[in-house]
C-alpha positions in Angstrom: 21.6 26.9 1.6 23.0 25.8 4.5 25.8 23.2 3.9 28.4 20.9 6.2 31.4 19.4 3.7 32.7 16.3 5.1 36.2 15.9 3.6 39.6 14.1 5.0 42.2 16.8 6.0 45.4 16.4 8.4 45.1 17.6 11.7 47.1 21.2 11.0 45.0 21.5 8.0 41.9 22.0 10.3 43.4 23.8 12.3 44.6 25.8 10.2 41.5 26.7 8.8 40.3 27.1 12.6 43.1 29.6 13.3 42.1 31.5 9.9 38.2 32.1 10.7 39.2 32.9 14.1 41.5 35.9 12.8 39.2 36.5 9.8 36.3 37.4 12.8 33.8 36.3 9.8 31.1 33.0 10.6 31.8 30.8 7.8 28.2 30.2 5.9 29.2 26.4 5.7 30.4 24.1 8.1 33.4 21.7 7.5 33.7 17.9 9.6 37.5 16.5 8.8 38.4 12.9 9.0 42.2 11.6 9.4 41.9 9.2 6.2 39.1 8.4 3.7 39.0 5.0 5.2 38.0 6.8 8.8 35.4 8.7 6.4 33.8 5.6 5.1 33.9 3.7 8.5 31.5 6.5 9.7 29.4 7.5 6.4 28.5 3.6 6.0 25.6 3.5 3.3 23.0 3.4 5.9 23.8 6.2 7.4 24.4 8.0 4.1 20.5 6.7 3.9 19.6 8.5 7.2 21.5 11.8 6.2 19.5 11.9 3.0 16.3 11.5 4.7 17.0 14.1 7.8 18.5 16.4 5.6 16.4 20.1 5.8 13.9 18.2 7.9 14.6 19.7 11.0 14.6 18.2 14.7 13.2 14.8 14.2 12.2 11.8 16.5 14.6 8.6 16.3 11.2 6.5 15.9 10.2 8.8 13.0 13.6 8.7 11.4 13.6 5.0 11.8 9.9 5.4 9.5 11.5 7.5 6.9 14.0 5.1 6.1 12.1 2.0 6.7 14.6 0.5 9.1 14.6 -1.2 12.9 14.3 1.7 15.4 17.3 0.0 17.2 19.7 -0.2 14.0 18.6 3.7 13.4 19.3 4.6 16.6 22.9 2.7 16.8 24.0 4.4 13.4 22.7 7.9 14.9 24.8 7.4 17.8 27.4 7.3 15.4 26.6 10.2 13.4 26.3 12.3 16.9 29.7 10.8 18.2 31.3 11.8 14.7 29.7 15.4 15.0 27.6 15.3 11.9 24.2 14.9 13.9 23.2 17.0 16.9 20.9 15.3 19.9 17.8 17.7 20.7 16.6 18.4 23.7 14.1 16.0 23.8 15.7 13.6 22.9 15.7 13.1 19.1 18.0 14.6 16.8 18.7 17.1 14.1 20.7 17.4 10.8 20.8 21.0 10.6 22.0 21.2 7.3 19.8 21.2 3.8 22.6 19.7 1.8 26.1 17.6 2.2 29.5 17.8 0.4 31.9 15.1 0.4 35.4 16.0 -0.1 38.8 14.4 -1.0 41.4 13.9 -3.1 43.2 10.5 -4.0 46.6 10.8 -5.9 48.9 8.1 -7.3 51.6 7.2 -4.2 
């Protein structure tokens, strides 16, 4: 199963994990999207488009009108929280025009500890 982990990691974190598959030579069999802060996470993963990830997950490239169908919303509010998702790198734009999820299932990561 093909899976993307979103999860909040420092900068040299990521790229330390960057540097590490690039020695290891080995295609990682799931993907990893870093945020700066949880808050950063949440700003982008609002609930709605925790709705649209859940309904284009494993579909497959998908039109913005039939997205907007899936989840019952305005095709203008669908598209506007897409936009989002592609700017953040969690959604990829197709080809002709609508987008894909390509993943068939999502981890959220992070850790909260006392200050």
């Amino acid at each position: 199963m093909k899976t993307v982990t979103l999860e909040v990691c420092s900068p040299q974190d990521a790229m330390a994990d960057f540097v590490h598959a690039w020695k290891s030579e080995k295609a990682e069999s799931n993907a990893k999207i870093g945020f700066a802060s949880p808050e950063l996470l949440w700003k982008v993963l609002t609930a709605k488009r925790w709705e649209l990830l859940k309904a284009l997950c494993g579909v497959g490239p998908i039109s913005i009108r039939e997205a907007a169908r899936r989840v019952k919303r305005d095709v203008k509010a669908v598209h506007t929280d897409l936009t989002a998702l592609i700017a953040a790198g969690i959604i990829n734009r197709t080809e002709t025009g609508g987008v894909e999820f390509p993943f068939e299932a999502v981890k959220v990561e992070f850790l909260l500890q006392a200050a």
